[in-house]
C-alpha positions in Angstrom: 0.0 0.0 0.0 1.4 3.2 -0.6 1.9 6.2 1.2 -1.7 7.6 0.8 -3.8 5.0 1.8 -7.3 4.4 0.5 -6.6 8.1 -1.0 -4.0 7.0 -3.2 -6.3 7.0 -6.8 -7.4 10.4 -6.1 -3.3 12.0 -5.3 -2.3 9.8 -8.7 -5.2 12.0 -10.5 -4.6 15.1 -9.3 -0.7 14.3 -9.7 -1.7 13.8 -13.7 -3.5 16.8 -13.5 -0.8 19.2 -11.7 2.7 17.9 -10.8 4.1 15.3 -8.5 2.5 15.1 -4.9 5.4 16.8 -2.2 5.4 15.1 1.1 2.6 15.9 3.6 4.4 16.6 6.5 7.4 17.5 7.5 10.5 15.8 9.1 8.4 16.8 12.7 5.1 15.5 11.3 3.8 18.7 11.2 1.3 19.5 8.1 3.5 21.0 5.1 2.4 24.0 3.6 3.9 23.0 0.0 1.4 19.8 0.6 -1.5 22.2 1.2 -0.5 24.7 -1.8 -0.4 21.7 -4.5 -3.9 20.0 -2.8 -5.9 23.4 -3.4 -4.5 23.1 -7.0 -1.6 26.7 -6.4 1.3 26.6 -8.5 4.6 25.9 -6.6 5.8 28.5 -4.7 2.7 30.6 -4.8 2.4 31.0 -1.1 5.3 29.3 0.3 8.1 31.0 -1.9 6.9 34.0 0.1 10.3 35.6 1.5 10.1 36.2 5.9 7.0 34.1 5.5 6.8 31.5 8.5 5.4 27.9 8.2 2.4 29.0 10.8 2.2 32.1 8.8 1.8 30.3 5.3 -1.0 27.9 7.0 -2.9 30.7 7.7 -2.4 32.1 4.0 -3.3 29.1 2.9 -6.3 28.2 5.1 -7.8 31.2 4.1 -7.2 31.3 0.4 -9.8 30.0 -1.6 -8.8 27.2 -3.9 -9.0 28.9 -7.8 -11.2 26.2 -9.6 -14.1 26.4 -7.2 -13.9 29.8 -7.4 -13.8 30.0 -10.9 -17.0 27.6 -11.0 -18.9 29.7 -8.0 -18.4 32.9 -10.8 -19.7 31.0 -13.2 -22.8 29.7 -11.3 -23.2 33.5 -10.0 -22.9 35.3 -13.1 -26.4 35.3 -14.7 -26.6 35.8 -18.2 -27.6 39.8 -19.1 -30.2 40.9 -19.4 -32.6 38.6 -17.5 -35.2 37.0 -19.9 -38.8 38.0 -18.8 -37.3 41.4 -16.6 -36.7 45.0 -18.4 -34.2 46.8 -16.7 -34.4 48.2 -13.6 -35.5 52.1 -13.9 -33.3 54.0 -12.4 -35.5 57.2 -12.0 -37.3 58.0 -9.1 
């Protein structure tokens, strides 16, 4: 068995889709933020190239980043096509 577990179909896909998997923790254990970066789909480096950025400090980065494809699909969903079918235009006089 390898190193991922039961997850080990979905890291060989998303390997194919993006670039080889790094390791997932560090030589502590601890979480690795280049693990985290290449999971939300963020090209190498993006947040952990960072210069005077800490590990704790690229987690946080990281954490609260959104990852780009589901935001690229949420805009999509959001973005209604203009103008609405069946609705003039709002008036703006009042």
């Amino acid at each position: 068995m390898s190193q991922w577990g039961p997850y080990a179909e979905a890291v060989a896909r998303w390997e194919q889709a993006t670039r080889p998997a790094p390791a997932p923790t560090d030589e502590r254990g601890r979480l690795a933020p280049e693990f985290v970066e290449w999971i939300m789909g963020l090209p190498a480096g993006w947040v952990t190239a960072t210069p005077g950025l800490s590990r704790p400090a690229q987690l946080t980065a990281l954490g609260n980043g959104v990852v780009p494809q589901q935001a690229a699909h949420a805009l999509r969903l959001l973005d209604p096509p203009l103008p609405l079918r069946g609705h003039p235009p709002a008036s703006r006089e009042r």
